[in-house]
C-alpha positions as CSV (number, residue, x, y, z in Angstrom):
1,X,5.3,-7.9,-25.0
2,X,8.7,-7.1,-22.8
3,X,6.7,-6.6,-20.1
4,X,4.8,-9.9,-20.3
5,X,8.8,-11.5,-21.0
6,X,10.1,-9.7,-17.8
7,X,6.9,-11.2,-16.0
8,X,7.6,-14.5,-16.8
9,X,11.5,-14.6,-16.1
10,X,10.8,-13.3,-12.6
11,X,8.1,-15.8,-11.7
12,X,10.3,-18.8,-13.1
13,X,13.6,-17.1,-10.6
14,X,11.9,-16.5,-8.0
15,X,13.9,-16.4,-4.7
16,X,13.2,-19.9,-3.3
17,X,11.0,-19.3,0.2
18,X,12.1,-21.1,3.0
19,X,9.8,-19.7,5.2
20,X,6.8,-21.4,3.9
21,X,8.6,-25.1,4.4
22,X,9.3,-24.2,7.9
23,X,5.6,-22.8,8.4
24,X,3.9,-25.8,7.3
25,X,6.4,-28.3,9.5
26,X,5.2,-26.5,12.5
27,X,6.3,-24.1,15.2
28,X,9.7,-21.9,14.3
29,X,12.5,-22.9,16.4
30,X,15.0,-20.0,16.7
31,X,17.2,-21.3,14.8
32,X,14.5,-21.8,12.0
33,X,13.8,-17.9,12.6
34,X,17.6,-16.7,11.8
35,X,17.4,-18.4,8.6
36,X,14.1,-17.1,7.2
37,X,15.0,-13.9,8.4
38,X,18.2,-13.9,6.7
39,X,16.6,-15.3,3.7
40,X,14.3,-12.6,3.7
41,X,17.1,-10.0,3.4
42,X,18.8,-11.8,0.8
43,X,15.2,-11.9,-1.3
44,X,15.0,-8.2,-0.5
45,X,18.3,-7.4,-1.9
46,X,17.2,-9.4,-5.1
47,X,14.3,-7.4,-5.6
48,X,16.0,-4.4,-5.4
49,X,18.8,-5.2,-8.2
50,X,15.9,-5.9,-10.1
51,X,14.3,-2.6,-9.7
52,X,17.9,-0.9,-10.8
53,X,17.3,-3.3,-14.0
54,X,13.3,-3.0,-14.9
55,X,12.7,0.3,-12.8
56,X,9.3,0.6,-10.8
57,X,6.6,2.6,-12.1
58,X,3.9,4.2,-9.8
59,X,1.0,1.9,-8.5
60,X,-1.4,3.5,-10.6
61,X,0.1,2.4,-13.9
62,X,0.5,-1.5,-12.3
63,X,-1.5,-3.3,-14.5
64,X,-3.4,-6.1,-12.7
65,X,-2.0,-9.1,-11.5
66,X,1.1,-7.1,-10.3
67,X,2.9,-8.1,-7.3
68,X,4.7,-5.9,-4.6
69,X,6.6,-6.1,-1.9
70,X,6.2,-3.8,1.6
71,X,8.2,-2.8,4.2
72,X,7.4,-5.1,6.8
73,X,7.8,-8.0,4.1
74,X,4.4,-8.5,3.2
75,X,3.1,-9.7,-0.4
76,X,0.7,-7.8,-2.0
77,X,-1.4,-7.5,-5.9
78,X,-3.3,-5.8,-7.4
79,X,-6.7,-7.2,-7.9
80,X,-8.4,-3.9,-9.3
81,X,-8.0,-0.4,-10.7
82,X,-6.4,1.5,-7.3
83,X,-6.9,-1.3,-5.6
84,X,-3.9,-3.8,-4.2
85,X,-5.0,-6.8,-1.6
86,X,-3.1,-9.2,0.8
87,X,-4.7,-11.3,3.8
88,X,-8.3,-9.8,3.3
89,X,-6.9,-6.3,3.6
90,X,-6.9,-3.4,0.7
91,X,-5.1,-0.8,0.1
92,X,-5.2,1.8,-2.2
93,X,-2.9,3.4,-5.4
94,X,-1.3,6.0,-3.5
95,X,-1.0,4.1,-0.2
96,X,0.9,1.3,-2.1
97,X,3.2,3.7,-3.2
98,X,4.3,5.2,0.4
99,X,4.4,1.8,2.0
100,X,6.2,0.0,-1.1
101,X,9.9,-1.5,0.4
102,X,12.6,1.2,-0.4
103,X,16.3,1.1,-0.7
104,X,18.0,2.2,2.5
105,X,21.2,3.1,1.1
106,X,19.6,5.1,-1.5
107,X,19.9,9.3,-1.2
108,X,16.4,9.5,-3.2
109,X,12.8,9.3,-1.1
110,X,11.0,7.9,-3.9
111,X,11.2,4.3,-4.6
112,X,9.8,5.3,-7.9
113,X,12.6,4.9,-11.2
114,X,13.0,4.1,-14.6
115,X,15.1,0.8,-14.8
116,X,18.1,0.8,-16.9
117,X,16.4,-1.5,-19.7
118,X,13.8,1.8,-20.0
119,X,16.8,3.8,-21.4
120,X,15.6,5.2,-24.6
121,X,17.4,6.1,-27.6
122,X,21.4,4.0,-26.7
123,X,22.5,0.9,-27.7
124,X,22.3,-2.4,-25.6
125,X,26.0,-1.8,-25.8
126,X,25.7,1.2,-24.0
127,X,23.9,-0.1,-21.1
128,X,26.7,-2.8,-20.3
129,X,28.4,-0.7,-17.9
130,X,25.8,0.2,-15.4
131,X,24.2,-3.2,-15.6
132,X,27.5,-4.5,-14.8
133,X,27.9,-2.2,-12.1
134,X,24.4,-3.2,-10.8
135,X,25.5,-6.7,-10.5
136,X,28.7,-5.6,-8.7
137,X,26.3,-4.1,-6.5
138,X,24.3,-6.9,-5.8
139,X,27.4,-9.1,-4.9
140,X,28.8,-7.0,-2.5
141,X,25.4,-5.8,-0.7
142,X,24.7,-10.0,-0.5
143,X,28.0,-10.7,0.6
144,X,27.4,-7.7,3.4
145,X,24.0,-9.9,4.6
146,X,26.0,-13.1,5.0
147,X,29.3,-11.3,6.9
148,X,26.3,-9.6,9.3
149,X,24.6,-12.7,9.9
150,X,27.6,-14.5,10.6
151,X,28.9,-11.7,13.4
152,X,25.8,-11.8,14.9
153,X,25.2,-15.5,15.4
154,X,29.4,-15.4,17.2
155,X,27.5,-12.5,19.4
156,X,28.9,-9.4,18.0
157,X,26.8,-6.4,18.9
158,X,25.9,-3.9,16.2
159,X,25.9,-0.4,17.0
160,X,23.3,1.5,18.8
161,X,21.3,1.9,16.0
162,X,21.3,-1.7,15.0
163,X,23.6,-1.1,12.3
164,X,26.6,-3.5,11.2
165,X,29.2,-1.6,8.8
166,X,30.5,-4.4,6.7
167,X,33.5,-4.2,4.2
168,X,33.6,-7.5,1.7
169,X,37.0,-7.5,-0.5
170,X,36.4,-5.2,-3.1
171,X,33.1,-3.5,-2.0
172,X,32.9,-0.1,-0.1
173,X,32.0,-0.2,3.2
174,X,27.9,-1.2,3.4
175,X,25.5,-0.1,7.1
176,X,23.4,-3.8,7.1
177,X,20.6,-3.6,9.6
178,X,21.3,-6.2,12.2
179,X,19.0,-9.5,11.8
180,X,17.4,-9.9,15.7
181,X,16.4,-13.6,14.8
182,X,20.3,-14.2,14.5
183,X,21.7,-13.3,17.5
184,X,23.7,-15.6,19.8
185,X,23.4,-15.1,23.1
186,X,25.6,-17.1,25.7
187,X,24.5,-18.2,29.0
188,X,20.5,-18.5,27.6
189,X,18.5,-21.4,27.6
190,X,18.4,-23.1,24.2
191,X,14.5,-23.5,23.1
192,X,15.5,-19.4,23.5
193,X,18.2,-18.6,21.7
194,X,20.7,-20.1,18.7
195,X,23.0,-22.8,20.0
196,X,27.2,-22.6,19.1
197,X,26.8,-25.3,16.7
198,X,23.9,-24.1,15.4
199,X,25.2,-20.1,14.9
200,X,28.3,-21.8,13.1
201,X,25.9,-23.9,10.8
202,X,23.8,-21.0,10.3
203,X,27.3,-18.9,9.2
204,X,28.0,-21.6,6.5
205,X,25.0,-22.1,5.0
206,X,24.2,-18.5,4.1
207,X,27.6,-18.1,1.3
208,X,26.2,-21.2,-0.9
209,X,23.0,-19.7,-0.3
210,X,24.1,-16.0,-1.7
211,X,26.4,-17.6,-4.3
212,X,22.5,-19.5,-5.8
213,X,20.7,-16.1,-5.7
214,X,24.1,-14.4,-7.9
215,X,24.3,-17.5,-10.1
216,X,20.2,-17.1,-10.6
217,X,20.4,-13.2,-11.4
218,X,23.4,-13.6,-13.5
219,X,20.9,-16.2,-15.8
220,X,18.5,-13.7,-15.8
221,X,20.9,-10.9,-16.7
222,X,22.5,-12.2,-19.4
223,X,18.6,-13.8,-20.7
224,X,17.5,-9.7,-20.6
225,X,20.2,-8.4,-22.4
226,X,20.2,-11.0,-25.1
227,X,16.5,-10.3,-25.3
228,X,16.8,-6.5,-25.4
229,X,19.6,-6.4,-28.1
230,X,17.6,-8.0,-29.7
231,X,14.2,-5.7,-29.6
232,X,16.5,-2.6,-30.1
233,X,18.3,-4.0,-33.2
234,X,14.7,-4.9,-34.9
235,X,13.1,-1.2,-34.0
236,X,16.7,-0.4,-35.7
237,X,16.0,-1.9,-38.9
238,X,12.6,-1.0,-38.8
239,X,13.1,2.6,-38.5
240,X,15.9,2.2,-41.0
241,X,14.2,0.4,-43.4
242,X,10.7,3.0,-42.6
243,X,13.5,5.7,-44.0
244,X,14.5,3.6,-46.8
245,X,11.7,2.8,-48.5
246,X,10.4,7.0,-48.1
247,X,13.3,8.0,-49.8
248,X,12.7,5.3,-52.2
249,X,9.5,6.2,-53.1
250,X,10.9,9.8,-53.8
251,X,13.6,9.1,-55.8
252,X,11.2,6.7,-57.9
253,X,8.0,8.6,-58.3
254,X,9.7,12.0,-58.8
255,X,11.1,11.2,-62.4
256,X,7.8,9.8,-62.9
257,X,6.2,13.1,-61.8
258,X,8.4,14.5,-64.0
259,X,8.1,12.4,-67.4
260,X,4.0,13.0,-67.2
261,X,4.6,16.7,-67.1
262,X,7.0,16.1,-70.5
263,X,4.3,13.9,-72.1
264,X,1.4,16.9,-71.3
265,X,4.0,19.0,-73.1
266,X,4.5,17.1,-76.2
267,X,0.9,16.9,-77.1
268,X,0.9,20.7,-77.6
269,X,3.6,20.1,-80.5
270,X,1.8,20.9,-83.5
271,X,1.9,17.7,-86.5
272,X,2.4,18.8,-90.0
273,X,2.4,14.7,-91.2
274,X,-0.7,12.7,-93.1
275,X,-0.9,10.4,-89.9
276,X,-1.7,13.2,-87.5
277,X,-5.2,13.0,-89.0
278,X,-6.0,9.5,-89.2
């Protein structure tokens, strides 16, 4: 049941797709490439906040109908037992799981985890703090997209491994793979390259753009919580009440037990009275 919950809160907040707008208008300008790329990112980041919240379990326990997300950005479900399709092509369990998009800033190889809603045995109350600190997360790793977009559409260079280290105010500093599609280059003829006014278009749009996708998962965040206090206090009381009404049923059938034994005893009382033989 919270899995068929989760499953329809993601499809109804799903990351709006540009790219498919600009796909069916026609051929990509550059400037249409920066922003799906960008927008790409900023989906990516969204899906991995929501793997810190739900976890992701290995391909072979997917049930079907699932949908994941690869590397290279490409869709893909499962249509069958260890068996995941996209554009005519399939793909195996075990293969989904080594090509499955991973976290680059995380220290673990796996992409594999138990979200923070799988936490067993606490109290929603409990799991405020890291889900806050998940959130906090999110904000500043979005934030991080936009300030890389933005340097590389003024024609900053990222490092030479295509690397922008970005500090937003409050937020540690954050490597943010540089987005190709976005870069300005000066002195380039236009159908080739993002124009000024375009770069500084493409700069603004991308805060009101990360401040949706926050107000979006901040919905959905407080909808889960709300929904999982609210399964953990019912398995509360159920358990409680499971204990209640055992030690119930002790306490009420044992001096029951106990008067039958008495009664068994007081027929062996022998009668000395006229009425014993009637």
């Amino acid at each position: 049941m919270r899995r068929l919950f989760f499953v329809a809160v993601l499809l109804l907040t799903l990351f709006p797709a540009m790219s498919l707008r600009v796909v069916a208008a026609g051929t990509l300008t550059p400037a249409d490439l920066c922003r799906v790329q960008l927008q790409a990112r900023l989906g990516k980041e969204q899906r991995l906040e929501r793997r810190m919240l739900f976890g992701l379990q290995p391909a072979k326990d997917a049930l079907e109908g699932a949908v994941r997300t690869d590397e290279a950005g490409g869709t893909w479900i499962k249509t069958a037992n260890d068996q995941w399709a996209a554009n005519g092509r399939t793909i195996t369990d075990a293969v989904m799981d080594t090509i499955v998009e991973r976290d680059p800033l995380s220290m673990s190889a796996s992409p594999l985890r138990r979200g923070i809603f799988e936490t067993k045995g606490v109290l929603t109350s409990e799991l405020v703090p890291p889900l806050t600190q998940t959130f906090r997360a999110l904000s500043c790793r979005v934030r991080a997209v936009c300030d890389a977009a933005t340097r590389a559409v003024h024609g900053e260079r990222p490092s030479a491994e295509g690397i922008y280290l970005i500090q937003t105010p409050g937020c540690r500093i954050i490597p943010v793979a540089a987005l190709p599609a976005c870069t300005f280059i000066p002195n380039v003829p236009k159908e080739l390259t993002i124009d000024f006014g375009t770069a500084a278009d493409i700069a603004a749009s991308c805060e009101p753009v990360a401040n949706q996708l926050l107000d979006r998962e901040a919905q959905l965040l407080t909808l889960a919580v709300t929904y999982d206090a609210a399964e953990r206090s019912l398995l509360q009381l159920a358990g409680n009440f499971d204990q209640f009404t055992l030690l119930f049923s002790i306490d009420l059938l044992h001096p029951i037990e106990q008067s039958m034994t008495l009664i068994e005893q007081l027929s062996r009382i022998p009668c000395f009275l006229a009425q014993c033989n009637a």
